[in-house]
PDB file of N, CA, C and O in Angstrom:
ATOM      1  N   UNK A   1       3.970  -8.503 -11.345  1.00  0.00           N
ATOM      2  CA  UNK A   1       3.658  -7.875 -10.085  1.00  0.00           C
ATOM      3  C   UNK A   1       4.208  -6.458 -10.048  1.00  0.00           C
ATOM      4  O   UNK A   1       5.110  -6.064 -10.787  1.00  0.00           O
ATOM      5  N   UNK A   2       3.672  -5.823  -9.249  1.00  0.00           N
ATOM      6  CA  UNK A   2       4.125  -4.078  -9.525  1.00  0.00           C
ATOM      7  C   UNK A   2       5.306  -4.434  -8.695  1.00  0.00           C
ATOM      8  O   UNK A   2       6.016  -4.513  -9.697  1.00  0.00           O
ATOM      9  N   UNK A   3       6.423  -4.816  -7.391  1.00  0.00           N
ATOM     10  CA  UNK A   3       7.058  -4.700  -6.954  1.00  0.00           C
ATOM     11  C   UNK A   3       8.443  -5.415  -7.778  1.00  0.00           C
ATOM     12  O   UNK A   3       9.606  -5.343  -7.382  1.00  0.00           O
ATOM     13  N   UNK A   4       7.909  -6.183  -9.147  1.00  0.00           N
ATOM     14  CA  UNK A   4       8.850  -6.382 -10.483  1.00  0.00           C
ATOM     15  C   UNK A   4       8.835  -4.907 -11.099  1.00  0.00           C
ATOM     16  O   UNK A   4       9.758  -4.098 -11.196  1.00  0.00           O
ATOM     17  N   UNK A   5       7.838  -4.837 -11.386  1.00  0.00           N
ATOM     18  CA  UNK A   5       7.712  -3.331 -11.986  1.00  0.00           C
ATOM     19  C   UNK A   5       8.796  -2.603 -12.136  1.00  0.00           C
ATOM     20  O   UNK A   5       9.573  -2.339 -13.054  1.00  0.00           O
ATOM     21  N   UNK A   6       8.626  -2.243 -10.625  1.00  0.00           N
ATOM     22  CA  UNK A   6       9.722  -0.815 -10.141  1.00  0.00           C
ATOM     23  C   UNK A   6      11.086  -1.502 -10.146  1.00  0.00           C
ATOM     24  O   UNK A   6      11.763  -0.959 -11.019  1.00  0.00           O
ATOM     25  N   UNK A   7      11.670  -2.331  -9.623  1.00  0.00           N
ATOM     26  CA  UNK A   7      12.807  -2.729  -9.602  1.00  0.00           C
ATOM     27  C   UNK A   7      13.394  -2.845 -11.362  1.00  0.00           C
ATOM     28  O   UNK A   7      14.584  -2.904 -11.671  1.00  0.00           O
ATOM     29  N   UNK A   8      12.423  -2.857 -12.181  1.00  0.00           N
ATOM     30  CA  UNK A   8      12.807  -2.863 -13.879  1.00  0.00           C
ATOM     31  C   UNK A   8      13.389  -1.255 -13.680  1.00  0.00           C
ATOM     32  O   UNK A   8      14.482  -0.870 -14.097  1.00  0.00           O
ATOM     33  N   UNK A   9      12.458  -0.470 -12.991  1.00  0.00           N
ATOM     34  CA  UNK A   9      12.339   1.399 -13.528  1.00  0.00           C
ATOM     35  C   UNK A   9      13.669   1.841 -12.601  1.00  0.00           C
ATOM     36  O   UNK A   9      14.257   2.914 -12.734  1.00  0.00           O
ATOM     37  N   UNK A  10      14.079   0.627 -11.483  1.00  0.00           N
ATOM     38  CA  UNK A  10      15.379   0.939 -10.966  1.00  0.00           C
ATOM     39  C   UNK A  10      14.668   2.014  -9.858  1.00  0.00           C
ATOM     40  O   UNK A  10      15.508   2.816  -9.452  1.00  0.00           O
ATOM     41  N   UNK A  11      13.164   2.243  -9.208  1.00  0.00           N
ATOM     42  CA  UNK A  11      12.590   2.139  -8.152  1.00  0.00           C
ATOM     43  C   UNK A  11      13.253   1.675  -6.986  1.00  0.00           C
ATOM     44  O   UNK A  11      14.212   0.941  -7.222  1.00  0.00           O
ATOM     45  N   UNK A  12      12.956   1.946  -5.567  1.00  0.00           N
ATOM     46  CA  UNK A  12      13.245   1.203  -4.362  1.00  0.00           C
ATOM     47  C   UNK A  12      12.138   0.220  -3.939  1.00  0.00           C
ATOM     48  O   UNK A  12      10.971   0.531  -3.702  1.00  0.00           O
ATOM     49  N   UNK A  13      12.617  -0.875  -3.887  1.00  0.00           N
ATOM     50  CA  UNK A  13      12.137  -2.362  -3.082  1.00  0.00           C
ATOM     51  C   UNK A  13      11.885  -2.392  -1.498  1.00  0.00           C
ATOM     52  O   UNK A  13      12.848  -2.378  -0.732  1.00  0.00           O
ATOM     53  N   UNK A  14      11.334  -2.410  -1.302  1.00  0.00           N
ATOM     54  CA  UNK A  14      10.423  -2.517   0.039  1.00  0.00           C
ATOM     55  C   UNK A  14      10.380  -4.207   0.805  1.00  0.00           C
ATOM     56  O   UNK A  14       9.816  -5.032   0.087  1.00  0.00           O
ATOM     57  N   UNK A  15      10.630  -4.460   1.436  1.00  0.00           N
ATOM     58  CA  UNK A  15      10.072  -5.652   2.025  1.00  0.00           C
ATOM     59  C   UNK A  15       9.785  -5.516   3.680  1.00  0.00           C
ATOM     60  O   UNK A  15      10.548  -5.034   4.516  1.00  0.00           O
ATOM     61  N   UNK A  16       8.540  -6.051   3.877  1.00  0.00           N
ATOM     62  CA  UNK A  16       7.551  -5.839   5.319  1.00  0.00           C
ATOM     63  C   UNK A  16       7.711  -7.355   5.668  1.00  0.00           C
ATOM     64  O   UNK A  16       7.997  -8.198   4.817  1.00  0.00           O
ATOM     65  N   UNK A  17       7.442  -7.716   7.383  1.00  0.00           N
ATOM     66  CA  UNK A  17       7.802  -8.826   8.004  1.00  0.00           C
ATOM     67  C   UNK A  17       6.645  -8.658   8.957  1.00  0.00           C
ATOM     68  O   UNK A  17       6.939  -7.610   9.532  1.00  0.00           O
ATOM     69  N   UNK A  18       5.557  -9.059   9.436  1.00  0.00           N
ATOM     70  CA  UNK A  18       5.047  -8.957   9.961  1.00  0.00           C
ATOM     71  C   UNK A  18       4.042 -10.113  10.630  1.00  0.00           C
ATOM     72  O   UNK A  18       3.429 -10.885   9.893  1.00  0.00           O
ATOM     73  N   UNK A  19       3.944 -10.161  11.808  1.00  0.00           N
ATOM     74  CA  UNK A  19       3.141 -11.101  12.439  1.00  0.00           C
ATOM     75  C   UNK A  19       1.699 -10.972  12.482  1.00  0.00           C
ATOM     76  O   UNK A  19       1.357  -9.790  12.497  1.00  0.00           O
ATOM     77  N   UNK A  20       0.713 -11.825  12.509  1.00  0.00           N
ATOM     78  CA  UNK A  20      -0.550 -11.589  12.802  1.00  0.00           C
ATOM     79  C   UNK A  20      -1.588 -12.681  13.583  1.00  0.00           C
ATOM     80  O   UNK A  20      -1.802 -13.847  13.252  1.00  0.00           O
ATOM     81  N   UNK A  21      -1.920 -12.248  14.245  1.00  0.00           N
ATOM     82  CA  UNK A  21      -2.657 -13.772  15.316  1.00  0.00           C
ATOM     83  C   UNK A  21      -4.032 -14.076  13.971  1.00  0.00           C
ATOM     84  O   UNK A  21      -4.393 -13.679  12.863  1.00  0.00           O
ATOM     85  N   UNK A  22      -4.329 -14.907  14.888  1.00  0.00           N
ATOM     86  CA  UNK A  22      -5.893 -15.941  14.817  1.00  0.00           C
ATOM     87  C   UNK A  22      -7.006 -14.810  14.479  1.00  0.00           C
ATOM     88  O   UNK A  22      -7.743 -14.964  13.506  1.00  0.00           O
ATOM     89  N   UNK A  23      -7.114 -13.549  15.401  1.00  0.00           N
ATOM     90  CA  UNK A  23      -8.096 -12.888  15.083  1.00  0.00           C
ATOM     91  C   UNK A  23      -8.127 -11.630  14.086  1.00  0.00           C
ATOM     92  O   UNK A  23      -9.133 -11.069  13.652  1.00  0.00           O
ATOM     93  N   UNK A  24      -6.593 -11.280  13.791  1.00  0.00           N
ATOM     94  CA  UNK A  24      -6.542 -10.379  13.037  1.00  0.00           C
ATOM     95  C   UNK A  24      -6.526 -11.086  11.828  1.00  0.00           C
ATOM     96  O   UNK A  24      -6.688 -10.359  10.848  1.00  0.00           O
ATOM     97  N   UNK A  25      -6.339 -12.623  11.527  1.00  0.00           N
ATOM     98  CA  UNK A  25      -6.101 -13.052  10.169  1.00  0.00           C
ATOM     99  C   UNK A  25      -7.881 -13.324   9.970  1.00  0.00           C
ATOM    100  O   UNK A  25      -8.471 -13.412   8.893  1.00  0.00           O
ATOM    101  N   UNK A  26      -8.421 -13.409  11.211  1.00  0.00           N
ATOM    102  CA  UNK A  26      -9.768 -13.817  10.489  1.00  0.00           C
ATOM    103  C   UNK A  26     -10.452 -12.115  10.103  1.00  0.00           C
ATOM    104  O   UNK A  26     -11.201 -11.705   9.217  1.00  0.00           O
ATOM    105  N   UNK A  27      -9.964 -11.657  10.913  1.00  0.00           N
ATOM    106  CA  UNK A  27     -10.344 -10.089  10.272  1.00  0.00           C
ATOM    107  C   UNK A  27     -10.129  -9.761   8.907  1.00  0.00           C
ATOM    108  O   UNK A  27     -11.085  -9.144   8.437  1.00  0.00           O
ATOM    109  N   UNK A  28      -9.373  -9.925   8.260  1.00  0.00           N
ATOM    110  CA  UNK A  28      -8.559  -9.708   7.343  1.00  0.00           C
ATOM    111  C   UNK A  28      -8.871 -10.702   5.990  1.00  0.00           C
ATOM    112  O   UNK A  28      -8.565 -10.421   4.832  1.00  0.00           O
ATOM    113  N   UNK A  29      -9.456 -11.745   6.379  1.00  0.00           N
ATOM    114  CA  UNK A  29     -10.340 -12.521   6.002  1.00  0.00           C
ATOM    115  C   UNK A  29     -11.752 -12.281   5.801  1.00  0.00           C
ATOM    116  O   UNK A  29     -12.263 -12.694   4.760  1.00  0.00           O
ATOM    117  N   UNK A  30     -12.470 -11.649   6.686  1.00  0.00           N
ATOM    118  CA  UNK A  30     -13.740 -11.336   6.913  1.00  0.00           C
ATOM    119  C   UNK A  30     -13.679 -10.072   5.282  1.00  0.00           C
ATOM    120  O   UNK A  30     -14.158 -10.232   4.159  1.00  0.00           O
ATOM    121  N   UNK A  31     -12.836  -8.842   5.904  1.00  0.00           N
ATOM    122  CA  UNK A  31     -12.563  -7.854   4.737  1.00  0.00           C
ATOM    123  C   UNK A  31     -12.772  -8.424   3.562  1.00  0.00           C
ATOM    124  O   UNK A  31     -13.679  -7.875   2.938  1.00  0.00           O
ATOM    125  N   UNK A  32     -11.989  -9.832   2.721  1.00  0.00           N
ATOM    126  CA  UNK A  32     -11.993  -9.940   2.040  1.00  0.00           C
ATOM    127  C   UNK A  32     -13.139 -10.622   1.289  1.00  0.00           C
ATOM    128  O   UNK A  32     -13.077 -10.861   0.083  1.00  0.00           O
ATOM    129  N   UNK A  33     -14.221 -10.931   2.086  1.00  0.00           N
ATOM    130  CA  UNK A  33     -15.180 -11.842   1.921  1.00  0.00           C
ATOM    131  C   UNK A  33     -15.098 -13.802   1.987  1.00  0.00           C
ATOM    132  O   UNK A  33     -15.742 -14.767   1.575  1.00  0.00           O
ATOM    133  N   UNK A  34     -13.880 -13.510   2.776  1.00  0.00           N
ATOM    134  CA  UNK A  34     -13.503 -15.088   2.729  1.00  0.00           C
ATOM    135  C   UNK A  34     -13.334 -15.593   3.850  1.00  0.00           C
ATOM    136  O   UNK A  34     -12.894 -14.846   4.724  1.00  0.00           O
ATOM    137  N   UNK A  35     -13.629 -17.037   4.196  1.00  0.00           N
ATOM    138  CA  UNK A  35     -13.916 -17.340   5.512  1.00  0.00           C
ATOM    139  C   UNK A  35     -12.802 -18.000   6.367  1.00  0.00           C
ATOM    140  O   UNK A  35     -12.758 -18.292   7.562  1.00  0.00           O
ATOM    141  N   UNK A  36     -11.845 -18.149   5.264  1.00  0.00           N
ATOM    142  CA  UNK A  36     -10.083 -18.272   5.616  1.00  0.00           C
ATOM    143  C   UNK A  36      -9.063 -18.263   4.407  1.00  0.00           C
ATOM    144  O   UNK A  36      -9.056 -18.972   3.401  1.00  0.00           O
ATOM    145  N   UNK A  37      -7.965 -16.975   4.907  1.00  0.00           N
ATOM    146  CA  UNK A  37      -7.103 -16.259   4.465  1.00  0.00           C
ATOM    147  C   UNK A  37      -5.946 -17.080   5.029  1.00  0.00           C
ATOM    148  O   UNK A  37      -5.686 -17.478   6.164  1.00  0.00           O
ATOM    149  N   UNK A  38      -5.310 -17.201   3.786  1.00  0.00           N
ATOM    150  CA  UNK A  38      -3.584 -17.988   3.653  1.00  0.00           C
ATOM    151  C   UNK A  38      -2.676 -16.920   3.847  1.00  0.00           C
ATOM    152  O   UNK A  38      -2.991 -15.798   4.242  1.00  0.00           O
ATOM    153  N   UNK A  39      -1.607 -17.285   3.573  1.00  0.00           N
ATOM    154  CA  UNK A  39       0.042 -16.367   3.354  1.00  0.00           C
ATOM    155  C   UNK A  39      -0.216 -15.531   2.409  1.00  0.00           C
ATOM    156  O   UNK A  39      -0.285 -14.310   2.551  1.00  0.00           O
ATOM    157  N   UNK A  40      -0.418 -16.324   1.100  1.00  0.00           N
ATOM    158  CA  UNK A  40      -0.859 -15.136  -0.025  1.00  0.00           C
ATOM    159  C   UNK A  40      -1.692 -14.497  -0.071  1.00  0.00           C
ATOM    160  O   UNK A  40      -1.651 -13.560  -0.868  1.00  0.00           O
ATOM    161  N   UNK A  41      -2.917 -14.702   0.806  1.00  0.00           N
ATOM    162  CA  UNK A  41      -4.306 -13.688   0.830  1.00  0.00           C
ATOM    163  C   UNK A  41      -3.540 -12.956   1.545  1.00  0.00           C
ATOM    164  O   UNK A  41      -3.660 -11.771   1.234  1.00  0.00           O
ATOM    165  N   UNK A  42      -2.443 -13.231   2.769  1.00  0.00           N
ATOM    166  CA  UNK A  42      -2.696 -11.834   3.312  1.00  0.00           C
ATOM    167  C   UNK A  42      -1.261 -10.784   2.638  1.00  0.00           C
ATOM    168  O   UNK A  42      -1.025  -9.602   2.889  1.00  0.00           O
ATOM    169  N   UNK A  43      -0.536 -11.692   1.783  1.00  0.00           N
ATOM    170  CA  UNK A  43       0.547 -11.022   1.171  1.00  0.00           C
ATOM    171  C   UNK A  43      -0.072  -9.975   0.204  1.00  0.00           C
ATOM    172  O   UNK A  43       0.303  -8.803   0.182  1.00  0.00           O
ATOM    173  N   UNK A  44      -1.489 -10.711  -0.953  1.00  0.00           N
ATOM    174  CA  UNK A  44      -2.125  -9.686  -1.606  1.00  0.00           C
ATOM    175  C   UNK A  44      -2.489  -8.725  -0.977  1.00  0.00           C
ATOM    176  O   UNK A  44      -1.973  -7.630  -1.202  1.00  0.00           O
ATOM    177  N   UNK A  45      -3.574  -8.894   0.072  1.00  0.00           N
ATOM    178  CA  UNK A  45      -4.388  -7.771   1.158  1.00  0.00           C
ATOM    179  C   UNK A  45      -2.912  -6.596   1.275  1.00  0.00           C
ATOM    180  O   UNK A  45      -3.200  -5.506   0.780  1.00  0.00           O
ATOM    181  N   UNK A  46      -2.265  -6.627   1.522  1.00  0.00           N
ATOM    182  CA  UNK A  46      -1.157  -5.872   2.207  1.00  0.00           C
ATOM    183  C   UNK A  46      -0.696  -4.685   1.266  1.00  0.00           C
ATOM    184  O   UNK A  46      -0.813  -3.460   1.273  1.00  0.00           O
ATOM    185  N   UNK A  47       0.181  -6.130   0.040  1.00  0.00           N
ATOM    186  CA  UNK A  47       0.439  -5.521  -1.335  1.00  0.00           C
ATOM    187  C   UNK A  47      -0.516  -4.463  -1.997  1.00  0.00           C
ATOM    188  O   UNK A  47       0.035  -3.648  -2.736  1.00  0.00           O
ATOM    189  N   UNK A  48      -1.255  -4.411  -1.905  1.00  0.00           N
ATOM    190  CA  UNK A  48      -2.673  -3.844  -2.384  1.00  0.00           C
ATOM    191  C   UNK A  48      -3.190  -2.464  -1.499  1.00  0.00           C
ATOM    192  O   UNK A  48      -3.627  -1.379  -1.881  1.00  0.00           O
ATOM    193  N   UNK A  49      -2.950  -2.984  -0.244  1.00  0.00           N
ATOM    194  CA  UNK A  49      -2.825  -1.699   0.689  1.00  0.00           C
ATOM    195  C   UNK A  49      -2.369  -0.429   1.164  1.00  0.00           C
ATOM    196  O   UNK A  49      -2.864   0.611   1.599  1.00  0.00           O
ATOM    197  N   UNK A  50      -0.793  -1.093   0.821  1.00  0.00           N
ATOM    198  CA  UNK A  50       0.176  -0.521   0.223  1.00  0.00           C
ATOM    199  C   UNK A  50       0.722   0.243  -0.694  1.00  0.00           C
ATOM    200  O   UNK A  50       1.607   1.073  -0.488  1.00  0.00           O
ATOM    201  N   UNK A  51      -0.067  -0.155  -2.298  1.00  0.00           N
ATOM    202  CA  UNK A  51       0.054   0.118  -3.024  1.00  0.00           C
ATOM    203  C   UNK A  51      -1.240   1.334  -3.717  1.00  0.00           C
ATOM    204  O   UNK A  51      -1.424   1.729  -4.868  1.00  0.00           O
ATOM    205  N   UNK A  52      -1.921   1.634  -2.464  1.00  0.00           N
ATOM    206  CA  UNK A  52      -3.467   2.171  -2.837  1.00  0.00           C
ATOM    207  C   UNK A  52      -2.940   3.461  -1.600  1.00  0.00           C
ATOM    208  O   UNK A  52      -3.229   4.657  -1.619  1.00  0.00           O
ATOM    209  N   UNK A  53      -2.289   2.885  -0.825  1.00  0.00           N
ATOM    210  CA  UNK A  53      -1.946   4.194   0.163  1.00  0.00           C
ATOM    211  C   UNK A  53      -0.966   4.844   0.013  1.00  0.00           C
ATOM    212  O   UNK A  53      -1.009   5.921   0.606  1.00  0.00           O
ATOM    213  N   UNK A  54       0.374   4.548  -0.823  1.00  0.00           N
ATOM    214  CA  UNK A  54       1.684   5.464  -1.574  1.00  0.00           C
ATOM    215  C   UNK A  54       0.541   6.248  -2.618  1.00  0.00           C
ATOM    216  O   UNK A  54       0.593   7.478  -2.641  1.00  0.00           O
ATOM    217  N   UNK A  55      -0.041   5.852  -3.106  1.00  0.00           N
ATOM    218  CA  UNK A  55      -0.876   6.679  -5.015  1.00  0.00           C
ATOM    219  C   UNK A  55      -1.593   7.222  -4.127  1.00  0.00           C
ATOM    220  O   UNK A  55      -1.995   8.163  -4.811  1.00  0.00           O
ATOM    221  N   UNK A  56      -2.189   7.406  -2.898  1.00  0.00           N
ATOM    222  CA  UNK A  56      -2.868   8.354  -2.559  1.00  0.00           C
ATOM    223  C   UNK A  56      -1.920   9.791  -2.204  1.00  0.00           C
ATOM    224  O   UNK A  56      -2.107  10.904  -2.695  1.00  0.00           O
ATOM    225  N   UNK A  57      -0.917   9.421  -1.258  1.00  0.00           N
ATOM    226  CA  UNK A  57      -0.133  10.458  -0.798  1.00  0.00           C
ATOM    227  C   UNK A  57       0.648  10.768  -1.730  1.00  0.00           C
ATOM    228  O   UNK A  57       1.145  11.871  -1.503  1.00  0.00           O
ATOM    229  N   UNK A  58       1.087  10.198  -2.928  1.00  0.00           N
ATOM    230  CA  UNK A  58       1.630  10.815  -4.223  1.00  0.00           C
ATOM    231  C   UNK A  58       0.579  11.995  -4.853  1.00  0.00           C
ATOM    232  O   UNK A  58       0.931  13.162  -5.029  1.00  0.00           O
ATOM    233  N   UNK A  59      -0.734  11.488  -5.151  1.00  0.00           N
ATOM    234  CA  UNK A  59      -1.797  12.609  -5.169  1.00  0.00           C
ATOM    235  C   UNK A  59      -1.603  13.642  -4.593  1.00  0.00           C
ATOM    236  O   UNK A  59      -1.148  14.658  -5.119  1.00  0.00           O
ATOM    237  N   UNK A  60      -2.083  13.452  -2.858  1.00  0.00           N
ATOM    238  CA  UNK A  60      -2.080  14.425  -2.712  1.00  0.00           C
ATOM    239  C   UNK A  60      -0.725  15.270  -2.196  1.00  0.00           C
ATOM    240  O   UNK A  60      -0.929  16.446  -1.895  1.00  0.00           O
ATOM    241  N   UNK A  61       0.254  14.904  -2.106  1.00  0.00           N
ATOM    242  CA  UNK A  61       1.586  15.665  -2.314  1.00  0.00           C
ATOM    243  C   UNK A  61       1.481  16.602  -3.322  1.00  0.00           C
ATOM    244  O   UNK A  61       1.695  17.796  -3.115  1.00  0.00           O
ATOM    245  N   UNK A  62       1.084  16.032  -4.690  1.00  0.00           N
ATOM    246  CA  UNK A  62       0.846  16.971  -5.977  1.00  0.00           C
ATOM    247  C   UNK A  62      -0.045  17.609  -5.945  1.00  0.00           C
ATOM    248  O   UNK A  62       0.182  18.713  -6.439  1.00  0.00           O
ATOM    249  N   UNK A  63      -0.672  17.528  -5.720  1.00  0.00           N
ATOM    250  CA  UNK A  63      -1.838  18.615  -4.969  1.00  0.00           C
ATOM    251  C   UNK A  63      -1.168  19.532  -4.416  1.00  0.00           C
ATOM    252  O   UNK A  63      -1.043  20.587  -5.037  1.00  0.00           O
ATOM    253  N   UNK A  64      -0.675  19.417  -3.363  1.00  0.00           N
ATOM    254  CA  UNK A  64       0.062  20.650  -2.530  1.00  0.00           C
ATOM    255  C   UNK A  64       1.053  21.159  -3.172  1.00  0.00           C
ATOM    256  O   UNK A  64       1.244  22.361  -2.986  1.00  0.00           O
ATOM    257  N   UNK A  65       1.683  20.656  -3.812  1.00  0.00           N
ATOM    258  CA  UNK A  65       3.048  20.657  -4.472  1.00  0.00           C
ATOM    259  C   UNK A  65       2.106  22.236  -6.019  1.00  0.00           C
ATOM    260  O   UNK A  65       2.718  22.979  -6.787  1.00  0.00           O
ATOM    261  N   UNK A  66       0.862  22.119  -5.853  1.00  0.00           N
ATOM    262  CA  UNK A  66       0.154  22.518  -7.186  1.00  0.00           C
ATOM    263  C   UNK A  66      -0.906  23.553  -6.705  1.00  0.00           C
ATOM    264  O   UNK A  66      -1.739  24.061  -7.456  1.00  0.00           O
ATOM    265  N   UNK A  67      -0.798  23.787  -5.503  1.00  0.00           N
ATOM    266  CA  UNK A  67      -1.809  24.499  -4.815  1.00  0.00           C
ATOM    267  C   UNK A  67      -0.970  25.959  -4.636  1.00  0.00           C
ATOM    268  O   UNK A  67      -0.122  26.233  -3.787  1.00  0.00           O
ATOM    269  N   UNK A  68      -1.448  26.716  -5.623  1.00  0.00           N
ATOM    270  CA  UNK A  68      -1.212  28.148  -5.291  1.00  0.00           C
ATOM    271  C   UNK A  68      -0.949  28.739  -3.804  1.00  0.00           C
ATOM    272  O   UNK A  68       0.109  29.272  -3.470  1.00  0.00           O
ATOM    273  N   UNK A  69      -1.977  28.578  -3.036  1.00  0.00           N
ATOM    274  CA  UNK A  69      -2.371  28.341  -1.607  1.00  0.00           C
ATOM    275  C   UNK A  69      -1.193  28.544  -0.660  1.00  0.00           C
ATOM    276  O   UNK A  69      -1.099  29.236   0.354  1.00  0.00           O
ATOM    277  N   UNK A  70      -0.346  27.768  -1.257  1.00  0.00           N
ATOM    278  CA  UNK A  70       0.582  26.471  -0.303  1.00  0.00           C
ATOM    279  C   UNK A  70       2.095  27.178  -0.789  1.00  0.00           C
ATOM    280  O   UNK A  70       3.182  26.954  -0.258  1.00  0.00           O
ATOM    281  N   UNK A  71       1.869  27.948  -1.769  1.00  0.00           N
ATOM    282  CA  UNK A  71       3.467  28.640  -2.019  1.00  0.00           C
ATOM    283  C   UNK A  71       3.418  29.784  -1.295  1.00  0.00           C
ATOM    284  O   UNK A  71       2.435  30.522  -1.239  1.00  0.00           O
ATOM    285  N   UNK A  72       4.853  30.018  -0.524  1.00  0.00           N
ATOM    286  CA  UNK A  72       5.196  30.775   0.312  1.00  0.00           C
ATOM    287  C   UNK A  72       6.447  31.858  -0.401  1.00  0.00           C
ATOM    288  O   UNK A  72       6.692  32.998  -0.004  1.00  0.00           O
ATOM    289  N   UNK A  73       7.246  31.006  -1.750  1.00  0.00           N
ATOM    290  CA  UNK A  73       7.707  32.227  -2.361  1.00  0.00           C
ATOM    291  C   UNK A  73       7.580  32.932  -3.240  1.00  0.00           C
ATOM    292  O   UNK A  73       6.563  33.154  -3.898  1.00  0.00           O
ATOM    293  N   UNK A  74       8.563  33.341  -3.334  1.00  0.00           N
ATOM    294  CA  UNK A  74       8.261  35.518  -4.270  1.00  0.00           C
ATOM    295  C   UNK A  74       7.476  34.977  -4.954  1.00  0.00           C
ATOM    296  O   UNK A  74       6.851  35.615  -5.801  1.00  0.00           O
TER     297      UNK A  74
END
């Protein structure tokens, strides 16, 4: 699992707690193409969410971080 991963690379560990009713799990379900979502469907869904929305803002951080544009010194 990537959250073994990082804890090997000596990374920071994350852990989320979160509640969800009847209609957001069938939502969340629906997303996935499935007509009922467990603990682990929605632990993957999350993990995955998570892990697709840090690599985006790592992108584009480096992007900015790389954008001529965006430097303000000498």
């Amino acid at each position: 699992m990537a959250s073994e991963q990082h804890l090997k690379r000596g990374d920071m560990k994350v852990e989320v707690s979160w509640e969800f009713s009847k209609e957001e799990m069938a939502a969340i379900g629906n997303h996935l193409g499935e007509e009922k979502v467990d603990r682990e469907g929605i632990k993957d869904f999350l993990q995955i969410a998570v892990r697709e929305a840090v690599e985006r803002a790592i992108v584009e951080r480096n992007a900015s971080d790389n954008d001529p544009s965006s430097n303000t010194g000498p």
